[in-house]
PDB file with one MODEL, atoms N, CA, C and O in Angstrom:
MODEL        1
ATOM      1  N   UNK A   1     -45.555  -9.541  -5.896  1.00  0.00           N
ATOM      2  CA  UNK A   1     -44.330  -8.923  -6.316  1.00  0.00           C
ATOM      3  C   UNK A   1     -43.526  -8.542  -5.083  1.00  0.00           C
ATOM      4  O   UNK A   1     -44.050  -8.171  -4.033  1.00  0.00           O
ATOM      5  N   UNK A   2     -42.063  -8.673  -5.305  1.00  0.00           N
ATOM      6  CA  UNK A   2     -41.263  -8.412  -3.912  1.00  0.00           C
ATOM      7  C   UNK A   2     -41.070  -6.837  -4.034  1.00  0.00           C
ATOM      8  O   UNK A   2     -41.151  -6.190  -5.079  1.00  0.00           O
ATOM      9  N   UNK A   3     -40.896  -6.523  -3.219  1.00  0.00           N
ATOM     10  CA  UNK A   3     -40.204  -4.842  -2.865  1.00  0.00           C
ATOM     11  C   UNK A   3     -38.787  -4.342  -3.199  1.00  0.00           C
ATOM     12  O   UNK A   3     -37.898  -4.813  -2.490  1.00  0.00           O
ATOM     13  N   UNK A   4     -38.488  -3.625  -3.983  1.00  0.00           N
ATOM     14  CA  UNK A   4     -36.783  -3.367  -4.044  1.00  0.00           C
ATOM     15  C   UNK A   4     -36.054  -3.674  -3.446  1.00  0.00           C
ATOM     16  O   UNK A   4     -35.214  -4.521  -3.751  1.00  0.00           O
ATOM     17  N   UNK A   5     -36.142  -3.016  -2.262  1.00  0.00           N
ATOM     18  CA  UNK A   5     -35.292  -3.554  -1.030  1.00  0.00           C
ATOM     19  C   UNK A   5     -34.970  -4.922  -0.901  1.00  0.00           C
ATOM     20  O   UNK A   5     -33.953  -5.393  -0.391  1.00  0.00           O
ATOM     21  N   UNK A   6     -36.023  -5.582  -1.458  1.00  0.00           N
ATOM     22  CA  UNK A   6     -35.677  -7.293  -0.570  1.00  0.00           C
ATOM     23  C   UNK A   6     -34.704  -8.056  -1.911  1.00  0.00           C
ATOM     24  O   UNK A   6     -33.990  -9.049  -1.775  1.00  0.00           O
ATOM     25  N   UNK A   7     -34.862  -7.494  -2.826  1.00  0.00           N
ATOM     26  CA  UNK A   7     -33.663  -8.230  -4.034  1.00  0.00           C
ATOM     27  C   UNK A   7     -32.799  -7.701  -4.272  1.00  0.00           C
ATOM     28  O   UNK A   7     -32.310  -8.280  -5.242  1.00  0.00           O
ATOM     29  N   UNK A   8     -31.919  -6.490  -3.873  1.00  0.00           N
ATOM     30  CA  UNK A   8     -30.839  -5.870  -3.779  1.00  0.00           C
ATOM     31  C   UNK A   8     -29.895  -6.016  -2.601  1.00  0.00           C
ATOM     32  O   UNK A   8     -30.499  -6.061  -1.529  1.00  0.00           O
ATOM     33  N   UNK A   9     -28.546  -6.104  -2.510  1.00  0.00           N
ATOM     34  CA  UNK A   9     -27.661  -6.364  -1.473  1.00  0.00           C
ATOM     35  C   UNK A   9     -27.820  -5.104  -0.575  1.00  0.00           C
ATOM     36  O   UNK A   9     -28.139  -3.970  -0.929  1.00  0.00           O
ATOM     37  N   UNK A  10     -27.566  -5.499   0.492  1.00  0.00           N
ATOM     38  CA  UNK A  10     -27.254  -4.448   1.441  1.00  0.00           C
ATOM     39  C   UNK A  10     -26.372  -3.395   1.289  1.00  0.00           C
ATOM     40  O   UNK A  10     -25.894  -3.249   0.164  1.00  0.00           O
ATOM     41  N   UNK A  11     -26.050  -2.631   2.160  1.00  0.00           N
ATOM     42  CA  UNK A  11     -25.113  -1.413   2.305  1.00  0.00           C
ATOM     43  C   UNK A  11     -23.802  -2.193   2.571  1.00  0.00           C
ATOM     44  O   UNK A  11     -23.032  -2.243   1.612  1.00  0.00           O
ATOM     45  N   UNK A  12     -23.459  -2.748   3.598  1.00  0.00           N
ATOM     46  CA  UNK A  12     -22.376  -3.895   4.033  1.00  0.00           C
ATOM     47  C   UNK A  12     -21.826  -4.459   2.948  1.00  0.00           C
ATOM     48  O   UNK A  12     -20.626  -4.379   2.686  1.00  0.00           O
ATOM     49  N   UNK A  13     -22.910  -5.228   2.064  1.00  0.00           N
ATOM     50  CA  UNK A  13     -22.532  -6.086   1.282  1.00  0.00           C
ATOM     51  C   UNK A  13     -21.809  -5.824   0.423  1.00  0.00           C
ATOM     52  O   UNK A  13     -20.846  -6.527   0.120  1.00  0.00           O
ATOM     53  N   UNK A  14     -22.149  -4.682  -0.183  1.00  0.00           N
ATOM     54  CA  UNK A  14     -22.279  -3.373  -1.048  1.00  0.00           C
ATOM     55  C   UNK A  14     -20.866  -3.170  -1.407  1.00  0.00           C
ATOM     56  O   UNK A  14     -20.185  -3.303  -2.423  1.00  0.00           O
ATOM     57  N   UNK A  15     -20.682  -2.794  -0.184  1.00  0.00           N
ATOM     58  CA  UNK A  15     -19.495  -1.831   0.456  1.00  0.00           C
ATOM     59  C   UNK A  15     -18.241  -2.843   0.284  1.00  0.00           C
ATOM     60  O   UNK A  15     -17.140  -2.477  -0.127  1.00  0.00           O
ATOM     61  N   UNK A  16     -18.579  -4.209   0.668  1.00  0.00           N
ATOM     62  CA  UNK A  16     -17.295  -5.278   0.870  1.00  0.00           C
ATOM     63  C   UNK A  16     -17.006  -5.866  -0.625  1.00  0.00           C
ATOM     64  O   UNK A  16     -15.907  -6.145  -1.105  1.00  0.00           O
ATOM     65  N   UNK A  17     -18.425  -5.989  -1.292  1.00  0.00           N
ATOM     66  CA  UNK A  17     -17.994  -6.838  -2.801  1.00  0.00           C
ATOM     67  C   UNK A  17     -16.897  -5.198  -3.515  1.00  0.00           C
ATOM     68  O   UNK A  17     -15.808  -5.473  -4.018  1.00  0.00           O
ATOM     69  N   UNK A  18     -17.337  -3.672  -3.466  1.00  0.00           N
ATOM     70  CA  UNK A  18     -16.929  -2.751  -3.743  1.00  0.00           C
ATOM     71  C   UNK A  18     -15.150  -2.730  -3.676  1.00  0.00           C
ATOM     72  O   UNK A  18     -14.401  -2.472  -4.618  1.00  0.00           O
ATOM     73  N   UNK A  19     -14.707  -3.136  -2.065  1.00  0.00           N
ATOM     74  CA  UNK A  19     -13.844  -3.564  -1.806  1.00  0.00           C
ATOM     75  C   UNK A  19     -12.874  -4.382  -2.305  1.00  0.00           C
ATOM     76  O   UNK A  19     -11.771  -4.022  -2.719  1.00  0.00           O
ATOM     77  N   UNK A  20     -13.205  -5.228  -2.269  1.00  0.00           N
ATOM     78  CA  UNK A  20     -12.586  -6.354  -2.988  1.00  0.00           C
ATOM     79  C   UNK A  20     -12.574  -6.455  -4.622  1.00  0.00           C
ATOM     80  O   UNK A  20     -11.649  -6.755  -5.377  1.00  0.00           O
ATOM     81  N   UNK A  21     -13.674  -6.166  -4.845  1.00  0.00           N
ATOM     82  CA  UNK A  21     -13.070  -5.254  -6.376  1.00  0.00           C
ATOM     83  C   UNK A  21     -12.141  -4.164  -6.789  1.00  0.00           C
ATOM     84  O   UNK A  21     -11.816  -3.798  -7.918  1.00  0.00           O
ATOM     85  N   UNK A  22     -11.823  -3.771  -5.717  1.00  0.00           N
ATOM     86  CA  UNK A  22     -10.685  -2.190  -5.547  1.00  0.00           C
ATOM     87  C   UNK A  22      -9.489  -3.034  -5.826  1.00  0.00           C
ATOM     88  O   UNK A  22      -8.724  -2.962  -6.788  1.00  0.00           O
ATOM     89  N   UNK A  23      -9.461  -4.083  -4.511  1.00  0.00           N
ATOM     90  CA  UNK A  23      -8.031  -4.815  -4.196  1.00  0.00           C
ATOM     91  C   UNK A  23      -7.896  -5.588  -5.423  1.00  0.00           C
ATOM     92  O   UNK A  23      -6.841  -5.442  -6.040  1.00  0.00           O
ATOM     93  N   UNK A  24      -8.534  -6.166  -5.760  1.00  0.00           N
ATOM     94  CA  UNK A  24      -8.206  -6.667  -7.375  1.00  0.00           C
ATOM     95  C   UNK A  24      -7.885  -6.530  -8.662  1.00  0.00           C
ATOM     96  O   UNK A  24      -7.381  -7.115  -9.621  1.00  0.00           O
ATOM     97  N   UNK A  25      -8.551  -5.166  -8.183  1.00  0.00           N
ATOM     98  CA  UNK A  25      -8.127  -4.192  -9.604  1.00  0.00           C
ATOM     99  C   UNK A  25      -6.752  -3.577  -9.280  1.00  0.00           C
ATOM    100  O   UNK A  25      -6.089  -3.192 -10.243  1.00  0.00           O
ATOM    101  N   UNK A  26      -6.529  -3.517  -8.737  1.00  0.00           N
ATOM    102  CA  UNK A  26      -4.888  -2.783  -7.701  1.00  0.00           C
ATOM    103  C   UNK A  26      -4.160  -3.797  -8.215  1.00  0.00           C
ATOM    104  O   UNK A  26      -3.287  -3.521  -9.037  1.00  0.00           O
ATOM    105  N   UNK A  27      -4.417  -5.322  -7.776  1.00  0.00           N
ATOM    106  CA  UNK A  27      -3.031  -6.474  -7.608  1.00  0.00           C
ATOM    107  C   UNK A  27      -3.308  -6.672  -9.477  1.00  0.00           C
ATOM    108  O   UNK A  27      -2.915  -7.799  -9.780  1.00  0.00           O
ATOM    109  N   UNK A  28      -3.722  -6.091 -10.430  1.00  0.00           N
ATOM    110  CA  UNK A  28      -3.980  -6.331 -11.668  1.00  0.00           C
ATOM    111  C   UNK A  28      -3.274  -5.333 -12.504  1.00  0.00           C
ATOM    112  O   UNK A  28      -2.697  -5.596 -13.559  1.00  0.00           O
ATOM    113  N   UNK A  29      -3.368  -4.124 -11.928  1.00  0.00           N
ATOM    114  CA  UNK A  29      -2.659  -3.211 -12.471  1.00  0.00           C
ATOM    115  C   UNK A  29      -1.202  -3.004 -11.936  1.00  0.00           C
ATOM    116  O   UNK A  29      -0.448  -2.259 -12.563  1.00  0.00           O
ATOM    117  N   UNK A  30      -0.802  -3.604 -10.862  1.00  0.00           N
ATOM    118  CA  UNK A  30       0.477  -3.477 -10.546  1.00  0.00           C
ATOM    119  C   UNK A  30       1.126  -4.647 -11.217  1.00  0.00           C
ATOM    120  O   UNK A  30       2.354  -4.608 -11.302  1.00  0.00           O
ATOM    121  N   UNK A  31       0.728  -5.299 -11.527  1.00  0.00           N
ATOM    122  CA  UNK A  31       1.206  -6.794 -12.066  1.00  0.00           C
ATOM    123  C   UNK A  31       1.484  -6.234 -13.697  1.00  0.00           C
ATOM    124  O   UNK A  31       2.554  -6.275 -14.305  1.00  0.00           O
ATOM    125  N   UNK A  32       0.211  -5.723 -14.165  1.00  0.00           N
ATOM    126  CA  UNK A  32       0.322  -5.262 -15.421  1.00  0.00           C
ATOM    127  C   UNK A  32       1.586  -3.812 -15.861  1.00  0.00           C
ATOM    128  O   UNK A  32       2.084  -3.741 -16.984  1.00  0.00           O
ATOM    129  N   UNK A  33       1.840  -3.002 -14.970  1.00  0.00           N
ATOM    130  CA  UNK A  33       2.597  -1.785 -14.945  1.00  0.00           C
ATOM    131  C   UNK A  33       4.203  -2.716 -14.404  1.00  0.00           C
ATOM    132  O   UNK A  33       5.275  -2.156 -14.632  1.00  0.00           O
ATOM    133  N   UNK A  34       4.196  -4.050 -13.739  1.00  0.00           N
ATOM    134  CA  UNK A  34       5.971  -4.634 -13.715  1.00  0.00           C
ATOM    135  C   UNK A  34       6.169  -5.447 -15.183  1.00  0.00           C
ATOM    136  O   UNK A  34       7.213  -5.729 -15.771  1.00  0.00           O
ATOM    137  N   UNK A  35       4.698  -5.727 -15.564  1.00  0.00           N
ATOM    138  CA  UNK A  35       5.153  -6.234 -17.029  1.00  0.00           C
ATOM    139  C   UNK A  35       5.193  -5.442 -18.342  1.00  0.00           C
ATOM    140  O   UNK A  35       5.361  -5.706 -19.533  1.00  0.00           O
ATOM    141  N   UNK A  36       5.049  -4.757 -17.872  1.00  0.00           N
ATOM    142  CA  UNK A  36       4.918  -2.928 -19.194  1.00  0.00           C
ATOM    143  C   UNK A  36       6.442  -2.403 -18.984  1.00  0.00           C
ATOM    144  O   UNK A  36       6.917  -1.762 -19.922  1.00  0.00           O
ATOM    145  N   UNK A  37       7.253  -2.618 -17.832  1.00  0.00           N
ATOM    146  CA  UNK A  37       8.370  -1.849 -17.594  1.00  0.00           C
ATOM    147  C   UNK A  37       9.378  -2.767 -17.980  1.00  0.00           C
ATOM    148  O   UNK A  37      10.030  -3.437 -17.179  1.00  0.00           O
ATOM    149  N   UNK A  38       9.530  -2.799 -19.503  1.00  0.00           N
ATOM    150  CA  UNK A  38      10.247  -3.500 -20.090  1.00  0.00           C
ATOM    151  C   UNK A  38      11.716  -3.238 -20.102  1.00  0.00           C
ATOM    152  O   UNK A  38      12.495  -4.022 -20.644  1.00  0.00           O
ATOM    153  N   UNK A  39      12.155  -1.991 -19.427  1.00  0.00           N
ATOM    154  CA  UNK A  39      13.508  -1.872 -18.679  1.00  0.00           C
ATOM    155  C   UNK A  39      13.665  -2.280 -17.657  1.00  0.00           C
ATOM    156  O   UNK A  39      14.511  -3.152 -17.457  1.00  0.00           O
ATOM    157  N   UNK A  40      13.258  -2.015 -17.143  1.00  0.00           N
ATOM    158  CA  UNK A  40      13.119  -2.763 -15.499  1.00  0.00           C
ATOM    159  C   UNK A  40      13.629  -4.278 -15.489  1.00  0.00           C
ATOM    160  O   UNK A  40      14.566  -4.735 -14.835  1.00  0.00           O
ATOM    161  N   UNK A  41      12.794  -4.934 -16.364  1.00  0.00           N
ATOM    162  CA  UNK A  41      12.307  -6.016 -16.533  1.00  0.00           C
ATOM    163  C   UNK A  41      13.915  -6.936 -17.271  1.00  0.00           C
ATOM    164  O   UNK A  41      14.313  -8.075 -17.028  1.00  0.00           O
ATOM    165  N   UNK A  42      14.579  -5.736 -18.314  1.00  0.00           N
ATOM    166  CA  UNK A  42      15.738  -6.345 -19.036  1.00  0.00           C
ATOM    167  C   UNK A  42      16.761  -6.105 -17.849  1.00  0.00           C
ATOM    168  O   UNK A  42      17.711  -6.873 -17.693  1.00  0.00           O
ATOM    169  N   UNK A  43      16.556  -5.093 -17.073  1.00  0.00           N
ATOM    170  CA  UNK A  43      18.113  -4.724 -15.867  1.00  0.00           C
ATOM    171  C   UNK A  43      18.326  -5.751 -15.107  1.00  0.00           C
ATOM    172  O   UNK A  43      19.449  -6.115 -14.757  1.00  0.00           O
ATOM    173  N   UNK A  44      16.862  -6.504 -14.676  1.00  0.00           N
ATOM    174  CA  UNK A  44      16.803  -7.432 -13.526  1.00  0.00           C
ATOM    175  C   UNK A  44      17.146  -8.820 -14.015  1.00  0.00           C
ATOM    176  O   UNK A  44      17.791  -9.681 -13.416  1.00  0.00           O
ATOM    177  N   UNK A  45      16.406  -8.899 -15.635  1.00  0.00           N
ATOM    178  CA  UNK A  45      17.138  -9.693 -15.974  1.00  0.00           C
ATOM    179  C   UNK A  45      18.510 -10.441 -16.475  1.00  0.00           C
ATOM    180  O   UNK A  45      18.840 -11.627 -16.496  1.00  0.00           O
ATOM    181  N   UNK A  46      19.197  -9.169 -16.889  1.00  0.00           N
ATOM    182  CA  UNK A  46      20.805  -8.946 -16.693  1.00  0.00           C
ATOM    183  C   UNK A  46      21.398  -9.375 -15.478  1.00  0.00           C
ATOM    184  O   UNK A  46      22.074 -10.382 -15.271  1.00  0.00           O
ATOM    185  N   UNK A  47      21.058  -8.488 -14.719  1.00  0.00           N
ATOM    186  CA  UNK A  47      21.548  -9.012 -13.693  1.00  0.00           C
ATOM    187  C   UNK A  47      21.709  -9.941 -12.688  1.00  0.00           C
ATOM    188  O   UNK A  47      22.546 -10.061 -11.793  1.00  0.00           O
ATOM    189  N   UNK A  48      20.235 -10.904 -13.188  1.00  0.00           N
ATOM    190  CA  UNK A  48      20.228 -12.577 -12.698  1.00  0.00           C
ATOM    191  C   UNK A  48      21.217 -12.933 -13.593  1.00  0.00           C
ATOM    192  O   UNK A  48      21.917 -13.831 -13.124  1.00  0.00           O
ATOM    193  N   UNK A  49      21.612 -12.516 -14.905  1.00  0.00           N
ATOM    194  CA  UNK A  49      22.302 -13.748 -15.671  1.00  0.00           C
ATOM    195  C   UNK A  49      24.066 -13.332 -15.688  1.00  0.00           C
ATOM    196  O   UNK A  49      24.942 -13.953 -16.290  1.00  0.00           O
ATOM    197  N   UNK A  50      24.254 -11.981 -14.751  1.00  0.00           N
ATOM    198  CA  UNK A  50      25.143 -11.323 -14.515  1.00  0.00           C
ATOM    199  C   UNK A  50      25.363 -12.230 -12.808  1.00  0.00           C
ATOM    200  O   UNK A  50      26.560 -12.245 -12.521  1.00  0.00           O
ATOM    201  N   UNK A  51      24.795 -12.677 -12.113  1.00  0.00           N
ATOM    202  CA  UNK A  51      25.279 -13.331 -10.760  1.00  0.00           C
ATOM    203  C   UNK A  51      25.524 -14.835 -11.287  1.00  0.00           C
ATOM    204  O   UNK A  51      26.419 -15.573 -10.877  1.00  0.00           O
ATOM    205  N   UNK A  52      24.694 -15.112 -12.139  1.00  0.00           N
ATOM    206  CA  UNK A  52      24.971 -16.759 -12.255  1.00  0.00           C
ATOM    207  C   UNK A  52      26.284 -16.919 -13.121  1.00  0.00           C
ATOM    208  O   UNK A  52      26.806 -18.033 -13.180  1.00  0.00           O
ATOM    209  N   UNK A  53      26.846 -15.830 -13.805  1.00  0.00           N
ATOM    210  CA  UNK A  53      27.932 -16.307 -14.493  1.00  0.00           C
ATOM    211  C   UNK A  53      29.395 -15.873 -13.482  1.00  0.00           C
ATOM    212  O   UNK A  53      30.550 -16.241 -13.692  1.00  0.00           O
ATOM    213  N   UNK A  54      28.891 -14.979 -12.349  1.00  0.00           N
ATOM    214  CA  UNK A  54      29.724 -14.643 -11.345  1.00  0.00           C
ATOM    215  C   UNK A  54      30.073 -15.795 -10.176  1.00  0.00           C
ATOM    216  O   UNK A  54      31.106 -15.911  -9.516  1.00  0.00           O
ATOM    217  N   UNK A  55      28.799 -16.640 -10.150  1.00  0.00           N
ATOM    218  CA  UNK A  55      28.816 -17.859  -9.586  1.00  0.00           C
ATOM    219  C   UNK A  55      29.703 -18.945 -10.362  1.00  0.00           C
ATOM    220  O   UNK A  55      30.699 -19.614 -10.086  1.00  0.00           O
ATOM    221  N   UNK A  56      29.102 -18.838 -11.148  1.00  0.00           N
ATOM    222  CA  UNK A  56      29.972 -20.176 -12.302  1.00  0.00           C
ATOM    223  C   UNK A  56      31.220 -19.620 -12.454  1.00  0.00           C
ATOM    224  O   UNK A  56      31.942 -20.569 -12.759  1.00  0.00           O
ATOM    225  N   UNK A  57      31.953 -18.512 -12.409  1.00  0.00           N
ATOM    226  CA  UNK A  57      33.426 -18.304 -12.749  1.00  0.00           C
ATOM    227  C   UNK A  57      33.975 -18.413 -11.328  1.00  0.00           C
ATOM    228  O   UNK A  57      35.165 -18.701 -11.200  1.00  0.00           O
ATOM    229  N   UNK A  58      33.385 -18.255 -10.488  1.00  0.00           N
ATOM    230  CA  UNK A  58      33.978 -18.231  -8.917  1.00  0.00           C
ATOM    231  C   UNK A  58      34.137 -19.937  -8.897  1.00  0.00           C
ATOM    232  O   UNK A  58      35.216 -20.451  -8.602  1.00  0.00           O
ATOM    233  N   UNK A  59      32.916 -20.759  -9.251  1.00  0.00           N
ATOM    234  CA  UNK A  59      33.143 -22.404  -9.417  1.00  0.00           C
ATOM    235  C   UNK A  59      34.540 -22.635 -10.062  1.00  0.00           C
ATOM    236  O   UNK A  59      35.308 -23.318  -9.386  1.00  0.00           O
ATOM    237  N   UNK A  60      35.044 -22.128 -11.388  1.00  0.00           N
ATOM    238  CA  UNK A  60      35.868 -22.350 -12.194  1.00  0.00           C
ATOM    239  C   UNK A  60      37.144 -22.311 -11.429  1.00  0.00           C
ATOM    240  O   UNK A  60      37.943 -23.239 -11.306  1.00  0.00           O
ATOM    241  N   UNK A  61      37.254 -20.727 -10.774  1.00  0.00           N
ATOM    242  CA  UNK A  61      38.318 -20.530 -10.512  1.00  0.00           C
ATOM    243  C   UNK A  61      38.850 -21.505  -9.159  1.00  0.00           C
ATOM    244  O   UNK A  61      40.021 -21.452  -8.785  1.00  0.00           O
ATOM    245  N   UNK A  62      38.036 -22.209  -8.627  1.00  0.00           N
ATOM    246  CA  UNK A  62      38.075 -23.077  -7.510  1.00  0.00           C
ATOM    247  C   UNK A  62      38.685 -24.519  -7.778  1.00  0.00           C
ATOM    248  O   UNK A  62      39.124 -25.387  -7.023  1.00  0.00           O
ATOM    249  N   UNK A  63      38.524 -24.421  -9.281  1.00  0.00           N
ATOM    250  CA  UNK A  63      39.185 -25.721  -9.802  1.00  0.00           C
ATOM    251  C   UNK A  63      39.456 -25.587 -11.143  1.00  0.00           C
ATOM    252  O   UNK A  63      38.686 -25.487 -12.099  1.00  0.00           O
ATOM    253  N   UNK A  64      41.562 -25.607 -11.034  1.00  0.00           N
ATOM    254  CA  UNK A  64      42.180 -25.484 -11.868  1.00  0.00           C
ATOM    255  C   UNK A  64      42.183 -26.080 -13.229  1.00  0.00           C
ATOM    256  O   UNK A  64      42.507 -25.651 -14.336  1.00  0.00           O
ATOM    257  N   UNK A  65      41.531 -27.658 -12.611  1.00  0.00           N
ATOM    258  CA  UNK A  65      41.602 -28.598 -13.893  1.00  0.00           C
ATOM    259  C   UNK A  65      40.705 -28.226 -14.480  1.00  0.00           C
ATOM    260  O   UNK A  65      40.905 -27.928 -15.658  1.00  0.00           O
ATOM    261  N   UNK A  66      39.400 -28.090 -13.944  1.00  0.00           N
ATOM    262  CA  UNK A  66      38.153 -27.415 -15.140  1.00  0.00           C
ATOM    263  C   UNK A  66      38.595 -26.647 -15.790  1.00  0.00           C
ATOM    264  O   UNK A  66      38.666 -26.901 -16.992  1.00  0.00           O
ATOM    265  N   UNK A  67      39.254 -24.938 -15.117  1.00  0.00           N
ATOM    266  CA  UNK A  67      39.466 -24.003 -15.930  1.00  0.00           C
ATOM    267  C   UNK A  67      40.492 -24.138 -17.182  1.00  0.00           C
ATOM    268  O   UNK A  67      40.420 -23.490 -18.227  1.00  0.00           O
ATOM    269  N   UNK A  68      41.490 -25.148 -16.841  1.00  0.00           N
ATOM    270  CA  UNK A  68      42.220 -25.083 -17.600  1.00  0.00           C
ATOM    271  C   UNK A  68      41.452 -26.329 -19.021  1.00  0.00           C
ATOM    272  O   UNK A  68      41.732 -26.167 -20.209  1.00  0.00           O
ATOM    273  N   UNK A  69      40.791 -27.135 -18.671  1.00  0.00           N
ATOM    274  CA  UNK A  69      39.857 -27.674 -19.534  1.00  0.00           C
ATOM    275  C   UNK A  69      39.262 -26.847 -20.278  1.00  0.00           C
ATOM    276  O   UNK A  69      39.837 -26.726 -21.360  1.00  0.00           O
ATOM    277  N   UNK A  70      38.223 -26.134 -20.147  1.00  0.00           N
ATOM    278  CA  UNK A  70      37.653 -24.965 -20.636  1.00  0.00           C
ATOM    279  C   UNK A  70      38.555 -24.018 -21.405  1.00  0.00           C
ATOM    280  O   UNK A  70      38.578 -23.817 -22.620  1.00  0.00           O
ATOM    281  N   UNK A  71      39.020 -23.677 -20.801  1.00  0.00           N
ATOM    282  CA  UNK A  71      40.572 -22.666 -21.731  1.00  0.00           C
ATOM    283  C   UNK A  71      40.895 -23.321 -22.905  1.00  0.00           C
ATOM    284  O   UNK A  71      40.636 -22.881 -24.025  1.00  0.00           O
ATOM    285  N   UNK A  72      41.657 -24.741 -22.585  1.00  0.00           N
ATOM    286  CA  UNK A  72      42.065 -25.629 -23.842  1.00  0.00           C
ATOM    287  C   UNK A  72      40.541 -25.447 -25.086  1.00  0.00           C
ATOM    288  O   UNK A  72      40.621 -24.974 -26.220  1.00  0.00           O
ATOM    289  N   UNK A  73      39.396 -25.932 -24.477  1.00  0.00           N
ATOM    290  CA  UNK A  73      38.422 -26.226 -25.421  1.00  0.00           C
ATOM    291  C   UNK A  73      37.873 -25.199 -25.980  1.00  0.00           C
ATOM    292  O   UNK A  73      37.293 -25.220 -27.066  1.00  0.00           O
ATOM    293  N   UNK A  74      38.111 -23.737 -24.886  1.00  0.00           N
ATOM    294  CA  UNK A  74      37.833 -22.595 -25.924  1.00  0.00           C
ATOM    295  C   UNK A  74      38.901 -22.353 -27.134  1.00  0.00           C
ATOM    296  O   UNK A  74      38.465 -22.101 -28.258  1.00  0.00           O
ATOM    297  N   UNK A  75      40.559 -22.449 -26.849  1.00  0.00           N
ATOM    298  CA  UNK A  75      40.980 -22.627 -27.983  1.00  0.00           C
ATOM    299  C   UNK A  75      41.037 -23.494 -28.890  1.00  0.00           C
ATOM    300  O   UNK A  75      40.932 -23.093 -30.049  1.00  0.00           O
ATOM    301  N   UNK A  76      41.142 -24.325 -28.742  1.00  0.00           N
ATOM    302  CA  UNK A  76      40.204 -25.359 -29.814  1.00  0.00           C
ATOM    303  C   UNK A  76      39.402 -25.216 -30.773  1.00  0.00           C
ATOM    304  O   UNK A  76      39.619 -25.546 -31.939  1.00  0.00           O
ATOM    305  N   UNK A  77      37.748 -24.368 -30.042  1.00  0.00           N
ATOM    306  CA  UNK A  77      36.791 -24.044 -30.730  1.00  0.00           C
ATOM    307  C   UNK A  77      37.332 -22.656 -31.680  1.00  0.00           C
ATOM    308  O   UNK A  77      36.867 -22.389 -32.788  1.00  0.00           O
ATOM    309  N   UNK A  78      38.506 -21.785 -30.918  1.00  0.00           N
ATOM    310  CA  UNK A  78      38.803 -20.726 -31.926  1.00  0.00           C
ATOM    311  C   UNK A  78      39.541 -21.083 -33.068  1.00  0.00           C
ATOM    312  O   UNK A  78      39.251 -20.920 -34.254  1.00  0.00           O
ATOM    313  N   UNK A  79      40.114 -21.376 -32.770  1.00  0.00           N
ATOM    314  CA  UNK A  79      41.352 -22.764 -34.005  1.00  0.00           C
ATOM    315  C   UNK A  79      40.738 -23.478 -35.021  1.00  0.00           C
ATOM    316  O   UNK A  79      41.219 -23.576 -36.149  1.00  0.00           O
ATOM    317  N   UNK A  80      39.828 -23.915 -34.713  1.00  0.00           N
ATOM    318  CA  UNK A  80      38.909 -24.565 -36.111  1.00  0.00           C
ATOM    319  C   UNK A  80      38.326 -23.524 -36.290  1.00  0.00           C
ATOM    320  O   UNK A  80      38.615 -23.236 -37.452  1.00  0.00           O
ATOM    321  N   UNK A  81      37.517 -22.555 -35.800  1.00  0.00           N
ATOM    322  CA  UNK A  81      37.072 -21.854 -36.825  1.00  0.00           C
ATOM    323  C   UNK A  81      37.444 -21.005 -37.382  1.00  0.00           C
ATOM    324  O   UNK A  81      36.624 -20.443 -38.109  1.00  0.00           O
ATOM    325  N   UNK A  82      38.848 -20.471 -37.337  1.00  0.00           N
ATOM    326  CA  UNK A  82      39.913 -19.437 -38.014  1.00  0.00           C
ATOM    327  C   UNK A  82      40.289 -20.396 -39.082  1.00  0.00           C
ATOM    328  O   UNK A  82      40.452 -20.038 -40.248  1.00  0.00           O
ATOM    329  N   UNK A  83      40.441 -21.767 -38.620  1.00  0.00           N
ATOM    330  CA  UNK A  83      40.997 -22.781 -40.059  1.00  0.00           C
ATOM    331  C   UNK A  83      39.822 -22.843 -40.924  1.00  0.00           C
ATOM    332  O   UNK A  83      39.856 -22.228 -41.989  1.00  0.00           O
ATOM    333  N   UNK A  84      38.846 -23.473 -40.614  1.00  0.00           N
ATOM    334  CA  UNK A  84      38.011 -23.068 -41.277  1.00  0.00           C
ATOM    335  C   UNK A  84      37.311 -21.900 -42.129  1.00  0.00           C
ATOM    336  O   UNK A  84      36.641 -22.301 -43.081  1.00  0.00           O
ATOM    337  N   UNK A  85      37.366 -20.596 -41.936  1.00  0.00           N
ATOM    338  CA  UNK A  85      37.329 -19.200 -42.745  1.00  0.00           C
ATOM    339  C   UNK A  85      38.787 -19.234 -43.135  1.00  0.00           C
ATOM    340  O   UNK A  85      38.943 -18.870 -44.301  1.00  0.00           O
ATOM    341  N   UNK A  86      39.550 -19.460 -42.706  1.00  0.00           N
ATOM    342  CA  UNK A  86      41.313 -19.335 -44.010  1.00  0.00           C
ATOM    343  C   UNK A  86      40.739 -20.417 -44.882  1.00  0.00           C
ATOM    344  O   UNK A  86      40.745 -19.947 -46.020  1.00  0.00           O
ATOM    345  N   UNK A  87      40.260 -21.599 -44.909  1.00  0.00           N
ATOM    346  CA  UNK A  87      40.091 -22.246 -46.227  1.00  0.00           C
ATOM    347  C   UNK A  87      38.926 -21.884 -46.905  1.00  0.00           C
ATOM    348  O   UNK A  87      38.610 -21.933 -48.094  1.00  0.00           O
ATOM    349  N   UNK A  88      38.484 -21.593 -46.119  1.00  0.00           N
ATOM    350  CA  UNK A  88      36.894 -20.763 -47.457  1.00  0.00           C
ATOM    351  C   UNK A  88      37.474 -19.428 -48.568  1.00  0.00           C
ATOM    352  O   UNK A  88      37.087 -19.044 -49.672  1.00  0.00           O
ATOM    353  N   UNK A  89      38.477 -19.030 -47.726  1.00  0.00           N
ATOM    354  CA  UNK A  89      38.561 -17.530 -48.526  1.00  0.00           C
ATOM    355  C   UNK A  89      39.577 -17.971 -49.819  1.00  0.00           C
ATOM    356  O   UNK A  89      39.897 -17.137 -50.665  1.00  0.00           O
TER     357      UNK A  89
ENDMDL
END
C-alpha cells in the first residue's frame, strides 16, 4: 500500500491548480455580470446603431443624387400608403 503523501499533489501544485481556478472563476463571472447588465448592454447597443446611422447620413449628405433619390422614394413609399388607407376606409 502507498502512503498518503505519495498520491496527493503537492503544496505548489495545490496552490497553482487553486489559482487558476480563482482566475477562471473571475473571467466567468465578469463575463456573466456584462451579460446580466441588460442596460448597459441596450445603451451600447443604441449607440453602435446610433454611429452607423450617423455614418450613413454623413455618406448621404456627401451625395446629392442619393439623397435626393432616397427623399423621392421615401415619398413615394408615403403616397401609396396614405392611398392605400383612403381606399380601405
Amino acid at each position: 500500500m502507498t502512503a498518503p503523501h505519495e498520491s496527493t499533489p503537492d503544496g505548489d501544485a495545490l496552490t497553482a491548480t487553486a489559482e487558476r481556478q480563482r482566475a477562471e472563476l473571475a473571467t466567468t463571472v465578469d463575463a456573466l455580470t456584462r451579460k446580466a447588465d441588460v442596460p448597459a448592454r441596450v445603451k451600447a447597443g443604441t449607440r453602435h446603431q446610433l454611429d452607423t446611422v450617423r455614418h450613413e447620413l454623413a455618406n448621404v449628405r456627401n451625395k446629392p443624387r442619393l439623397a435626393a433619390l432616397l427623399g423621392g422614394l421615401t415619398a413615394g413609399v408615403v403616397a401609396l400608403v396614405v392611398v392605400r388607407r383612403a381606399r380601405h376606409r
